[in-house]
KOLZA-455037 format. One record per residue (C-alpha): residue in one letter; chain; y, z, x. Coordinates in pm, whole numbers. Layout:
<pts>
{a,A,{Y,Z,X}}
...
</pts>
This chain:
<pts>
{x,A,{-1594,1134,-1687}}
{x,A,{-1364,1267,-1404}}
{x,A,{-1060,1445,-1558}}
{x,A,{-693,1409,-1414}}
{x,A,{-688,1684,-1262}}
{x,A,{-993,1571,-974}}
{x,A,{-788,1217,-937}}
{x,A,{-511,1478,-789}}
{x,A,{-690,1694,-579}}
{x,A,{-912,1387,-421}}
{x,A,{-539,1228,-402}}
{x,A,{-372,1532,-164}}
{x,A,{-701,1507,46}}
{x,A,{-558,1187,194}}
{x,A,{-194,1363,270}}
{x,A,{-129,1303,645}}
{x,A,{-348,988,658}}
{x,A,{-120,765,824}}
{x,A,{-15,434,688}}
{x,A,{-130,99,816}}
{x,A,{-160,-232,609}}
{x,A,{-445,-291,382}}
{x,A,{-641,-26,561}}
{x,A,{-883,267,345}}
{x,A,{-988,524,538}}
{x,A,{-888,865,403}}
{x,A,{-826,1101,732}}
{x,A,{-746,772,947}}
{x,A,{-513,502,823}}
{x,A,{-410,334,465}}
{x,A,{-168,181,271}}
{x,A,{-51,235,-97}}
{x,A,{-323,42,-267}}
{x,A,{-580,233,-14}}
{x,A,{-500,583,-160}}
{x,A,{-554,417,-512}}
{x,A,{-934,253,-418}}
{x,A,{-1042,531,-211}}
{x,A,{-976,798,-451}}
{x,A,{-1126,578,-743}}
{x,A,{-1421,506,-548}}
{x,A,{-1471,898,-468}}
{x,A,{-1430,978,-833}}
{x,A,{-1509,740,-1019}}
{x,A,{-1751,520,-848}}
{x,A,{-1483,251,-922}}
{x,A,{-1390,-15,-667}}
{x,A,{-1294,-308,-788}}
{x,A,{-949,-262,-757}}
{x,A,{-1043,-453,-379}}
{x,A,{-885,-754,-425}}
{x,A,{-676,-963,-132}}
{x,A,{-324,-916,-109}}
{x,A,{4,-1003,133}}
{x,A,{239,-745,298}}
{x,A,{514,-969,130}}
{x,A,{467,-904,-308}}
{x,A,{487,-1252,-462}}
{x,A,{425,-1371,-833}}
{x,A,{358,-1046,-967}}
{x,A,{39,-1007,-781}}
{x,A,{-3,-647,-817}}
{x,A,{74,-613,-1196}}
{x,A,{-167,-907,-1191}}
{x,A,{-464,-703,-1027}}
{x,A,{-398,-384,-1173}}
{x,A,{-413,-567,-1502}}
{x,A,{-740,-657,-1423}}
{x,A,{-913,-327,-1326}}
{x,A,{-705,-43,-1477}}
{x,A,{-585,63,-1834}}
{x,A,{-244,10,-1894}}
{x,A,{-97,348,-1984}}
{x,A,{251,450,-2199}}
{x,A,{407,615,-1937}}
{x,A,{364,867,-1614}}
{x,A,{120,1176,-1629}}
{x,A,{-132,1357,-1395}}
{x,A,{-396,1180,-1270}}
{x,A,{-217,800,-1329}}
{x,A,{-103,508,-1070}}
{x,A,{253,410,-1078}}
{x,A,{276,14,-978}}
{x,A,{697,64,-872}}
{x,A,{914,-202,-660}}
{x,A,{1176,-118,-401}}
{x,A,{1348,-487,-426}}
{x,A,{1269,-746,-737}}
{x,A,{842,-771,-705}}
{x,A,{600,-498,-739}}
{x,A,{477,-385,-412}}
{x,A,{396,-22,-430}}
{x,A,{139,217,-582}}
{x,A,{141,604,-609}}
{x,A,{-85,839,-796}}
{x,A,{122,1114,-1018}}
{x,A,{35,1479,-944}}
{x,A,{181,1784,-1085}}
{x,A,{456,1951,-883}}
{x,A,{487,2331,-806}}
{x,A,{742,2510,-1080}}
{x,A,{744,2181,-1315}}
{x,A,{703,1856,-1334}}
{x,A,{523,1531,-1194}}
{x,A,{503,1451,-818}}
{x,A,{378,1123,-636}}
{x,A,{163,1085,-411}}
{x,A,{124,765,-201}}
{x,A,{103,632,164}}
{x,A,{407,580,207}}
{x,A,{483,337,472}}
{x,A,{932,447,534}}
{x,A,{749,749,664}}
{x,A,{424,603,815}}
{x,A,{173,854,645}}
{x,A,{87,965,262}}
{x,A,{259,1217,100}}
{x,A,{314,1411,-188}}
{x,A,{699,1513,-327}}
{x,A,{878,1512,-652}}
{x,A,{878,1249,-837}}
{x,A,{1244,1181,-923}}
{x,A,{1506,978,-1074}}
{x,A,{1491,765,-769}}
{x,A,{1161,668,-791}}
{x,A,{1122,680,-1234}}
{x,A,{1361,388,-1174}}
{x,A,{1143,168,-952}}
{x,A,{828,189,-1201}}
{x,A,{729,-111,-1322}}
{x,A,{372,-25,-1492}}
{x,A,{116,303,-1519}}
{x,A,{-210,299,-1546}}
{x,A,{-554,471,-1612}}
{x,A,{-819,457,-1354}}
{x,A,{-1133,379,-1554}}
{x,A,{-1318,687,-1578}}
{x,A,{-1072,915,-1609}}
{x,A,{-1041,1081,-1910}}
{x,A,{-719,1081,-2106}}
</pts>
């Protein structure tokens, strides 16, 4: 079992990989759903979150594949992935880390500032959760 705390620091190894659609490589591009695979795959041995998807969210798609491959989860803590919308569908995936003096951060390719990062995870972005989930493998 890989705890939490290995899904984080695998997680801020990809900081600075900058973002490009539906790309994986930690160190040399990814998107939101990229962070999630490669760091499942590095820990876990887990990759069948790979599934196709569009730039545009439609239909629930990602609630629809994280249903699939994850654990649904009761809320945010270390080590889980946030499915979160900026507009009506879900279209975005971070992994919560623990920030410095308190509290949960997020880490995620973000693509507003074209690389993954890590900050604190805030009322801003609490608000655009949809789902949370457990990584298979991870222990709780």
């Amino acid at each position: 079992m890989t705890t939490p705390e290995e899904i984080v620091a695998e997680a801020r190894e990809w900081i600075g990989t900058r973002w490009n659609h539906q790309h994986r490589m930690k160190g040399v591009a990814t998107d939101c759903a990229g962070i999630v695979v490669g760091v499942a795959k590095a820990k876990c041995g887990f990759d069948a979150l790979i599934e196709p998807y569009s730039r545009q969210p439609a239909k629930h798609g990602l609630i629809r594949i994280c249903e699939r491959h994850m654990i649904r989860a009761n809320g945010p803590a270390l080590g889980r992935v946030a499915v979160m919308r900026f507009q009506d569908e879900p279209q975005h995936l971070g992994i919560f880390g623990d920030y410095p003096g308190g509290g949960l951060s997020l880490i995620h390719a973000y693509a507003e500032v074209r690389k993954v990062v890590e900050h604190r995870f805030d009322e801003t972005w609490a608000a655009r959760v949809l789902a949370v989930y457990i990584i298979p493998g991870v222990e709780e």
